[in-house]
N, C-alpha and C positions, 0 to 999 in steps of 0.2 A: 237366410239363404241368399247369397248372391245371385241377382237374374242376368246380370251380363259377366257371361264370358267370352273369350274368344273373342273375334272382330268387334263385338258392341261393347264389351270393356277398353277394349285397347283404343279405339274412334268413337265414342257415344255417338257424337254428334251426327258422321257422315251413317255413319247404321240407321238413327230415327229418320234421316231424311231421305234413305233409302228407303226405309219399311215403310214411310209415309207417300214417296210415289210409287210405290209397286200396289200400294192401298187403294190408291186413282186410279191406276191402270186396273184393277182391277172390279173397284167400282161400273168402272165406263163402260169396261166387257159386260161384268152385270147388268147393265143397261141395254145392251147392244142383244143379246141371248134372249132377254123378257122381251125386245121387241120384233124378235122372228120365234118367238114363239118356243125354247126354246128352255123349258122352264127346271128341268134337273140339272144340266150342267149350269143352271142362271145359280141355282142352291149350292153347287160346290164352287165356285166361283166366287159367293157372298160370303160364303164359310171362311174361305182364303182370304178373303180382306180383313173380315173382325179379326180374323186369329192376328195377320200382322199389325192391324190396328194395336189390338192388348197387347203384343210383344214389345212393339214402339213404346205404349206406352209405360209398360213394365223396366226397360232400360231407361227410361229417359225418368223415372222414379229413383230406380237404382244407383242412378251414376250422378246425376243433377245434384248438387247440394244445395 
């Protein structure tokens, strides 16, 4: 099964390095949330990063040879 379609097929490259700063930003907010105390949206927020984490890393499998 093909994991990139659409934009991460047709740009691999500019895709991982999108889903890898949107993985920052979204890290930093999880930093930013745990430190006012702020601890469920800190878990959806963390959630959001791993998934674009695996997805980065899922196309950059897919498409890298």
């Amino acid at each position: 099964m093909n994991m990139a379609l659409g934009f991460d097929g047709r740009h691999p490259r500019a895709a991982i390095i999108i889903r890898v700063l949107v993985t920052a930003w979204l890290l930093a907010l999880t930093g930013i949330l745990l430190a006012d105390g702020y601890w469920g949206w800190a878990l959806v927020t963390i959630a959001g990063a791993v998934a674009n984490a695996v997805l980065a890393y899922r196309v950059s499998r897919a498409t890298m040879r």
